[in-house]
N, CA, C and O atoms as CSV, one atom per row, in Angstrom:
chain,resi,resn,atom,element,x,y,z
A,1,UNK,N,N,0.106,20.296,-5.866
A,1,UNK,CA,C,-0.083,19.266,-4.862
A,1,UNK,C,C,1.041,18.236,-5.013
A,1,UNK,O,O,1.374,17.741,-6.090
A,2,UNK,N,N,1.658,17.929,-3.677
A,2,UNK,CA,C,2.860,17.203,-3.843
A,2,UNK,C,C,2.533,15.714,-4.045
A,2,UNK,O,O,1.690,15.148,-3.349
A,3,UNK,N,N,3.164,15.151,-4.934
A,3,UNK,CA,C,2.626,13.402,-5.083
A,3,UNK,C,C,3.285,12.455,-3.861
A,3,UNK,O,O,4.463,12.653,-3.565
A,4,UNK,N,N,2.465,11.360,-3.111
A,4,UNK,CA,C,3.516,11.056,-2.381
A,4,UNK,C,C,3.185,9.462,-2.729
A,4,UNK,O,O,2.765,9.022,-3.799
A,5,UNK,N,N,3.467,8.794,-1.628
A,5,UNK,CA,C,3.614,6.831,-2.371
A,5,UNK,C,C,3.195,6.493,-0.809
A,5,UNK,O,O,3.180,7.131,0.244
A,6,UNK,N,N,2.929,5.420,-1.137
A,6,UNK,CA,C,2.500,4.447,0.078
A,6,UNK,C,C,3.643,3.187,0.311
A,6,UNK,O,O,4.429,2.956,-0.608
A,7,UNK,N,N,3.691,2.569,1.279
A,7,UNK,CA,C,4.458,1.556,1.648
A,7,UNK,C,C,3.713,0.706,2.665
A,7,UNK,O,O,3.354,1.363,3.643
A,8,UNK,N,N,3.291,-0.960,2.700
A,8,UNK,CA,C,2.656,-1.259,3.544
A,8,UNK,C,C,3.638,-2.370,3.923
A,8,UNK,O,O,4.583,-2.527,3.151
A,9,UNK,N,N,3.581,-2.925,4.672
A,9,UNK,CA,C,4.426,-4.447,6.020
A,9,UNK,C,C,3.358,-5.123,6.124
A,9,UNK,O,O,2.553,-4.870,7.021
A,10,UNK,N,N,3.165,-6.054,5.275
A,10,UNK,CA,C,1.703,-7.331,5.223
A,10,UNK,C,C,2.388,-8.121,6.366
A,10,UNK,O,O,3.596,-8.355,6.337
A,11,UNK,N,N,1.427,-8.601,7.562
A,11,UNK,CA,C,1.814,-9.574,8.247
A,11,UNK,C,C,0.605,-10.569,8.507
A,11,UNK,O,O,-0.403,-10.304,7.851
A,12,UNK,N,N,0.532,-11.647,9.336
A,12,UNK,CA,C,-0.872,-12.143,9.129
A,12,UNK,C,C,-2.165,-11.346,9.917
A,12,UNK,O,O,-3.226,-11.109,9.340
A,13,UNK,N,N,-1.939,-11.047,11.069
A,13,UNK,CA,C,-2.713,-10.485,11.589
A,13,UNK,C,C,-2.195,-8.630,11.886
A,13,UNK,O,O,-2.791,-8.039,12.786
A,14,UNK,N,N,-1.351,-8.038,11.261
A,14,UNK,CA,C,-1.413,-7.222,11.357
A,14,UNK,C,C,-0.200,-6.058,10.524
A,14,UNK,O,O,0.985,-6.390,10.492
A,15,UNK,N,N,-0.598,-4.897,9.977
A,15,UNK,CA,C,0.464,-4.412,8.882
A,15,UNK,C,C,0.859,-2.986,9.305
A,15,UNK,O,O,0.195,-2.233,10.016
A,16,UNK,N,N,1.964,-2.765,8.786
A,16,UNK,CA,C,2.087,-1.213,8.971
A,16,UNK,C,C,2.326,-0.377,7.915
A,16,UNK,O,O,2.936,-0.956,7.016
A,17,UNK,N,N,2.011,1.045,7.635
A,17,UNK,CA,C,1.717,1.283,6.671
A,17,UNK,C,C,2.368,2.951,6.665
A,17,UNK,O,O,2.366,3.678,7.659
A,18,UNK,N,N,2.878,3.311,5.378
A,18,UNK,CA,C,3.851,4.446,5.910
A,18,UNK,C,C,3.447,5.017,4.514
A,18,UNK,O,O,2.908,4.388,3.602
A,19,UNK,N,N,3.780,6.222,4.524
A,19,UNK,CA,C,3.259,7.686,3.149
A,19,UNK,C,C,4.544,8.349,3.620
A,19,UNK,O,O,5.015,8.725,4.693
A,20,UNK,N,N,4.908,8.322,2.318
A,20,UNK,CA,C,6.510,9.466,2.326
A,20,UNK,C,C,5.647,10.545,1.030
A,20,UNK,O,O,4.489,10.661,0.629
A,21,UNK,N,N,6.445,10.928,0.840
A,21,UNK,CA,C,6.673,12.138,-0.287
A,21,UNK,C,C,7.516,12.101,-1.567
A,21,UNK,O,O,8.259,11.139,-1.369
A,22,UNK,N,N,7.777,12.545,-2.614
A,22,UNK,CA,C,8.518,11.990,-3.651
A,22,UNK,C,C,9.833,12.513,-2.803
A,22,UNK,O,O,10.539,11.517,-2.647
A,23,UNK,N,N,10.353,13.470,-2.292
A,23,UNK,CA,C,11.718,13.726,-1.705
A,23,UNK,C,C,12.052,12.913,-0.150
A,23,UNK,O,O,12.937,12.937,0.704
A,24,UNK,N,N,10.984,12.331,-0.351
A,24,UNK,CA,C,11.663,10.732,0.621
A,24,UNK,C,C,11.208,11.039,2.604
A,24,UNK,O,O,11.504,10.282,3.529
A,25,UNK,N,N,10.370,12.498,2.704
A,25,UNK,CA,C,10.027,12.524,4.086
A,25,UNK,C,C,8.618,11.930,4.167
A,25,UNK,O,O,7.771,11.804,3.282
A,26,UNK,N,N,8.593,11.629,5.344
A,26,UNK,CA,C,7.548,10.737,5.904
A,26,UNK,C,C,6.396,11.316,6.323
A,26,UNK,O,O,6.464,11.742,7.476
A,27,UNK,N,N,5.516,11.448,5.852
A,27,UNK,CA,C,3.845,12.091,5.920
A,27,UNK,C,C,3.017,11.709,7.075
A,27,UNK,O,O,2.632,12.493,7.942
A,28,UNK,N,N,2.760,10.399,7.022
A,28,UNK,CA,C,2.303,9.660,8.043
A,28,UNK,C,C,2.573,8.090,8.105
A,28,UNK,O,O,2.980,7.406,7.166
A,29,UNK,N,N,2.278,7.668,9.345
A,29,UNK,CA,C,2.393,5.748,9.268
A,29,UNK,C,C,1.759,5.449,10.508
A,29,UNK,O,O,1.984,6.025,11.573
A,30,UNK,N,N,0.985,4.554,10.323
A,30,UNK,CA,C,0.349,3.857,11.969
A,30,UNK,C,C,0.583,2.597,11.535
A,30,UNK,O,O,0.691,2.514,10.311
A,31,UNK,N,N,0.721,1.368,12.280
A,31,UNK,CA,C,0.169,0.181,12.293
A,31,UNK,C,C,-1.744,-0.031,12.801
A,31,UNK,O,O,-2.516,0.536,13.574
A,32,UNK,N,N,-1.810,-1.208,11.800
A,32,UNK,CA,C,-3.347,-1.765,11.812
A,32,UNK,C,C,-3.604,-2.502,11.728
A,32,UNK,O,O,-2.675,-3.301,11.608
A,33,UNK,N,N,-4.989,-3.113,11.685
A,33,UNK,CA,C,-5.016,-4.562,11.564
A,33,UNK,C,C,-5.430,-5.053,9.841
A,33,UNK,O,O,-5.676,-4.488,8.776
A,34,UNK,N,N,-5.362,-5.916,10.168
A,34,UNK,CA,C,-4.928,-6.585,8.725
A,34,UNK,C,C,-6.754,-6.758,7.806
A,34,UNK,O,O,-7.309,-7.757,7.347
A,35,UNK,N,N,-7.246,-5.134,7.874
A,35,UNK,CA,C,-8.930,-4.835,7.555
A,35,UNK,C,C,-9.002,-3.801,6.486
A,35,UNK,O,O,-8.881,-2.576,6.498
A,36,UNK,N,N,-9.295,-4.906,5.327
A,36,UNK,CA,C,-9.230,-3.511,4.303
A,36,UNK,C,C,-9.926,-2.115,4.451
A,36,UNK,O,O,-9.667,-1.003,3.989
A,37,UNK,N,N,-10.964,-2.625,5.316
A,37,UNK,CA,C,-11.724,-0.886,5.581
A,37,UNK,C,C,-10.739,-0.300,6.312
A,37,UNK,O,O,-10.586,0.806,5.794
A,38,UNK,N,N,-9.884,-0.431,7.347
A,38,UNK,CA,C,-8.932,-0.208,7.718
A,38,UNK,C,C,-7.684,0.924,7.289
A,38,UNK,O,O,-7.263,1.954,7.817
A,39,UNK,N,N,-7.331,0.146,6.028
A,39,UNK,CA,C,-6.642,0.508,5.408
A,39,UNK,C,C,-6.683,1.627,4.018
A,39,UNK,O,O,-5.795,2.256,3.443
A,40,UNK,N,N,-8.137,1.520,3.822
A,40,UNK,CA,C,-8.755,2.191,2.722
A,40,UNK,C,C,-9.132,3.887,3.723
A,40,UNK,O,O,-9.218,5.016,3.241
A,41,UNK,N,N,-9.252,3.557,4.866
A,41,UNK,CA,C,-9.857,4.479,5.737
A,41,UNK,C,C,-8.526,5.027,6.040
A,41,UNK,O,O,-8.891,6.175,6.295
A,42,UNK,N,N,-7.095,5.054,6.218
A,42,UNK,CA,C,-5.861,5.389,6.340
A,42,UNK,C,C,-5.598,5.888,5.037
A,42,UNK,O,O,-5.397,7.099,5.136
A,43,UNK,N,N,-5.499,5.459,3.727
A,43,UNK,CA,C,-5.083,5.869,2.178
A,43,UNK,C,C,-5.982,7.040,1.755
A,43,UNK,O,O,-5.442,7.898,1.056
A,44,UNK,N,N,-7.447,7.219,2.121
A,44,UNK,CA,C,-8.256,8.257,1.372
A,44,UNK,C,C,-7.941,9.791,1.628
A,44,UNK,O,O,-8.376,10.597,0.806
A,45,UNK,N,N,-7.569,10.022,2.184
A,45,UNK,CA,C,-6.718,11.394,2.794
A,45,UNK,C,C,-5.821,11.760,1.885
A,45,UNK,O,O,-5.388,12.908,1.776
A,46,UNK,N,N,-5.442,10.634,1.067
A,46,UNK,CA,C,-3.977,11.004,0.308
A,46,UNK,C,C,-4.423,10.503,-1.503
A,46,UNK,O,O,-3.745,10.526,-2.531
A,47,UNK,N,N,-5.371,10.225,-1.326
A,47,UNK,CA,C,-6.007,9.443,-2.672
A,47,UNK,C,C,-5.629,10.249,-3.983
A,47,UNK,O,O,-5.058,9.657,-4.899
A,48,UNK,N,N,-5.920,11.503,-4.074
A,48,UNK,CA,C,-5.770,11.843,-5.048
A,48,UNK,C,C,-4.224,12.274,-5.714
A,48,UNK,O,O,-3.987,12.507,-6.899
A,49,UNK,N,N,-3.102,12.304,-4.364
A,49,UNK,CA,C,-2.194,12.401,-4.390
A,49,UNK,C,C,-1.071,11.066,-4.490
A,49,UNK,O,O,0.148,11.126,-4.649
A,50,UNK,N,N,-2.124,9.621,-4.305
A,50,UNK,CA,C,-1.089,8.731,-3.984
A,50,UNK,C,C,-0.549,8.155,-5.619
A,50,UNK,O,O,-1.352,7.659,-6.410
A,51,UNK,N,N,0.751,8.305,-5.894
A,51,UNK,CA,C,1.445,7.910,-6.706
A,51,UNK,C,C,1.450,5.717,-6.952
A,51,UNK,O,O,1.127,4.964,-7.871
A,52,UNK,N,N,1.804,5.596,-6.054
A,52,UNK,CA,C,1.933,4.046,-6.051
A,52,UNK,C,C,2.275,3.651,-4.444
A,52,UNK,O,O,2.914,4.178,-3.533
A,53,UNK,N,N,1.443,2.362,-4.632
A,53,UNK,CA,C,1.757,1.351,-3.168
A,53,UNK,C,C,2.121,0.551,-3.646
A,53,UNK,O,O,1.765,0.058,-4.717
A,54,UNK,N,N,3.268,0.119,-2.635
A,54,UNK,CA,C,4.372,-0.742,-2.525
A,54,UNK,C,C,3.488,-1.838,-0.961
A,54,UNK,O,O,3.021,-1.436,0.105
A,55,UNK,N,N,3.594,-3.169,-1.504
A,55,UNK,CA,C,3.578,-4.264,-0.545
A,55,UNK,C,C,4.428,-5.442,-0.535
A,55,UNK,O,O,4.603,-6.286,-1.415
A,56,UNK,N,N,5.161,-5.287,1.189
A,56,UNK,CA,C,6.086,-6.163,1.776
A,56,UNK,C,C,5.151,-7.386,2.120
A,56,UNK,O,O,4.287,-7.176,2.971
A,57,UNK,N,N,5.234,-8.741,1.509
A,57,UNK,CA,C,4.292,-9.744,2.220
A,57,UNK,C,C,5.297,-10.753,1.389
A,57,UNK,O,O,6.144,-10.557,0.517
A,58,UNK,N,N,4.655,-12.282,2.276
A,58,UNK,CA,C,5.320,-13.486,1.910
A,58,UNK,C,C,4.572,-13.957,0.950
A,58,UNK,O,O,4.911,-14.031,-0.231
A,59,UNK,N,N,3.011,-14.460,1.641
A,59,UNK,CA,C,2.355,-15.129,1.005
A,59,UNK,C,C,0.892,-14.732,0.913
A,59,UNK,O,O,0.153,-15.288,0.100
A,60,UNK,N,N,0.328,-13.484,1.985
A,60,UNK,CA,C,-0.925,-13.040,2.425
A,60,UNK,C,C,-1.465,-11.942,1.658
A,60,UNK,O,O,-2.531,-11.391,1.934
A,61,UNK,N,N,-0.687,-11.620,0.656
A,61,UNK,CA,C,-1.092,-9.941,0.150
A,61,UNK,C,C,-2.453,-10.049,-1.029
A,61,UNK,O,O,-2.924,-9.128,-1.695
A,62,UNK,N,N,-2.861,-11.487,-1.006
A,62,UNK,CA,C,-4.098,-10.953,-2.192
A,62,UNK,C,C,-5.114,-9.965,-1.988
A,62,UNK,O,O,-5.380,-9.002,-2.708
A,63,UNK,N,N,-5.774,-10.411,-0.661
A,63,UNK,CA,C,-6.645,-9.878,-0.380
A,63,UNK,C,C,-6.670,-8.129,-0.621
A,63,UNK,O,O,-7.345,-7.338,-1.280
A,64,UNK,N,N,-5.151,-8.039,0.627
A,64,UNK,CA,C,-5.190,-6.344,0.179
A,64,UNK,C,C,-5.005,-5.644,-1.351
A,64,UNK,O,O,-5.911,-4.932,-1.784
A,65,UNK,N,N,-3.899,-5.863,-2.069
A,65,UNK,CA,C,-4.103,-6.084,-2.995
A,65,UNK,C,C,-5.163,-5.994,-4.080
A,65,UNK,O,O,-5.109,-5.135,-4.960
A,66,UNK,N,N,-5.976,-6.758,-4.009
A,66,UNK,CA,C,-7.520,-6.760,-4.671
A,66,UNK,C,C,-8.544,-5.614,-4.251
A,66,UNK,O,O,-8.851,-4.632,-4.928
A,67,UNK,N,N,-8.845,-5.840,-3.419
A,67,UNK,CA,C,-9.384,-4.918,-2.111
A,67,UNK,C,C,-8.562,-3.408,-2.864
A,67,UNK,O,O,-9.199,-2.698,-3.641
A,68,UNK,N,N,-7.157,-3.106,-2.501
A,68,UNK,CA,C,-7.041,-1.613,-3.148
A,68,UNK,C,C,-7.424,-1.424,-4.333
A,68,UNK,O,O,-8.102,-0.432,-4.598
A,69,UNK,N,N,-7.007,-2.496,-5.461
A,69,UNK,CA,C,-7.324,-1.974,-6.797
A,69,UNK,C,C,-8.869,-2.027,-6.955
A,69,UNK,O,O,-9.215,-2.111,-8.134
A,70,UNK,N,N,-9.754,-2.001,-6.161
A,70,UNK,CA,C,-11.341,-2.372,-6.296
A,70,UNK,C,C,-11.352,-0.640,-5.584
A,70,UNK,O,O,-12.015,0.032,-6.373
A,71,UNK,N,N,-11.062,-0.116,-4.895
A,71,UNK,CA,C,-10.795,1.357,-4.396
A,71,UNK,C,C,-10.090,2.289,-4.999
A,71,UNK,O,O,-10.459,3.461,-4.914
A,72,UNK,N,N,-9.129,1.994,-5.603
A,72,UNK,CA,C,-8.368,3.258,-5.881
A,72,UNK,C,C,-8.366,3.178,-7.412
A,72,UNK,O,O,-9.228,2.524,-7.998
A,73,UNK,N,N,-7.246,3.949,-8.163
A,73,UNK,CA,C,-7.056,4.041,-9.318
A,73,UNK,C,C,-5.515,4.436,-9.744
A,73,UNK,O,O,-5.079,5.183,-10.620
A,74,UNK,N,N,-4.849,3.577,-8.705
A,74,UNK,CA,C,-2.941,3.748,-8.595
A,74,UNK,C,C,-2.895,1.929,-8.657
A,74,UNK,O,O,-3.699,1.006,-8.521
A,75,UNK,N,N,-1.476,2.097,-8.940
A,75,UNK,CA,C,-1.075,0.646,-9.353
A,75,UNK,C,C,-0.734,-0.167,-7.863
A,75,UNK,O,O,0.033,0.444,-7.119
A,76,UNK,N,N,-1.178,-1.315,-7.446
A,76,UNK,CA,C,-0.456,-1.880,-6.205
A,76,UNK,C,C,0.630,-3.128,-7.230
A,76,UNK,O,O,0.532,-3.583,-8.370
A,77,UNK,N,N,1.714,-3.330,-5.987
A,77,UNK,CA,C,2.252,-4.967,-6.540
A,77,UNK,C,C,2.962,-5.250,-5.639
A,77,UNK,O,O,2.898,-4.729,-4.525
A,78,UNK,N,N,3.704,-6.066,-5.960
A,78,UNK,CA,C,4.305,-7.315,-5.003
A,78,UNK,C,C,6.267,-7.704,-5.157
A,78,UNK,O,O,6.498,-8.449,-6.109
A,79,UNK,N,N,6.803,-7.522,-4.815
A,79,UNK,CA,C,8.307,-7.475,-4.994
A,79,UNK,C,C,8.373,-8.846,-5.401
A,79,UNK,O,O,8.721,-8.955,-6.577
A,80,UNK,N,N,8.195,-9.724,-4.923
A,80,UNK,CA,C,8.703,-11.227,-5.186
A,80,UNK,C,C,7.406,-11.676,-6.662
A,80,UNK,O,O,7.466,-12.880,-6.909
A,81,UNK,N,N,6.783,-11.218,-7.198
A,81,UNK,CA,C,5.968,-11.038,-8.074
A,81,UNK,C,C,6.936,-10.358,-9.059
A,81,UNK,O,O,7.577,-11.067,-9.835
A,82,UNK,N,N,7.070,-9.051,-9.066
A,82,UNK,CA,C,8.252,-8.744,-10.090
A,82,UNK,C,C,9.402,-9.123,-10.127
A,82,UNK,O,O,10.030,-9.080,-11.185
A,83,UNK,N,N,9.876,-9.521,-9.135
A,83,UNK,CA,C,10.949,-10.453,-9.310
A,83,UNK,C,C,10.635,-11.991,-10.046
A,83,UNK,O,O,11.460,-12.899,-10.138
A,84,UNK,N,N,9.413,-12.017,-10.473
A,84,UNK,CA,C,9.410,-13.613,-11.033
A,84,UNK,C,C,9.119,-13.222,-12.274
A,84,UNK,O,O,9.086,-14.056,-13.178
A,85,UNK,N,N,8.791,-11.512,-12.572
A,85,UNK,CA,C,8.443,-11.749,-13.810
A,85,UNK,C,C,7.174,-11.607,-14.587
A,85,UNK,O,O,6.916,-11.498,-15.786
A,86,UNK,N,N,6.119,-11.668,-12.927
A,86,UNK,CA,C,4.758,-11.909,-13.418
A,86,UNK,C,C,3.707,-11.002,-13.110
A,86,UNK,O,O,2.503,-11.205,-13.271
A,87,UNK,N,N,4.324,-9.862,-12.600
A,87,UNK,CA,C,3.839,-8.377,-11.989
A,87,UNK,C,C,3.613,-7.644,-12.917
A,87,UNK,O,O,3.715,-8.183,-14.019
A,88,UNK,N,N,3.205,-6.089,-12.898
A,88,UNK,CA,C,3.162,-5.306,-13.572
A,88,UNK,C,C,4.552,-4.164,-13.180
A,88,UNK,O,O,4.719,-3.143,-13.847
């Protein structure tokens, strides 16, 4: 089973969300609204396969964030978070 990764676009009212593959093609992506059932209901298809999610956000990403790691059992984080140092 091929491992693939997630990528989400946090916005306030609404995100988009994309699944590649480890050799970099694109699986699936819709935009949605900014509803963790939402989003949990888009990721479970790929659950046992998802390697890591990646989230693009400024200031809004706790919720999702929390919300995935309360669902899944893959690492989420935050770019400007590891860039400070204080990420995993």
């Amino acid at each position: 089973m091929k491992k693939v990764m997630a990528g989400i676009d946090l916005h306030s009212n609404n995100l988009m969300i994309g699944i590649m593959d480890m050799d970099g093609k694109r699986v699936a992506s819709q935009k949605l609204s900014c509803k963790l059932k939402e989003v949990v209901k888009f990721l479970s298809p790929f659950k046992q396969r998802l390697e890591q999610v990646a989230v693009e956000s400024t200031y809004n990403w706790y919720w999702l964030v929390d919300g995935l790691q309360v669902h899944a059992d893959h690492r989420q984080g935050n770019d400007s978070e590891r860039a400070q140092g204080t990420g995993d």
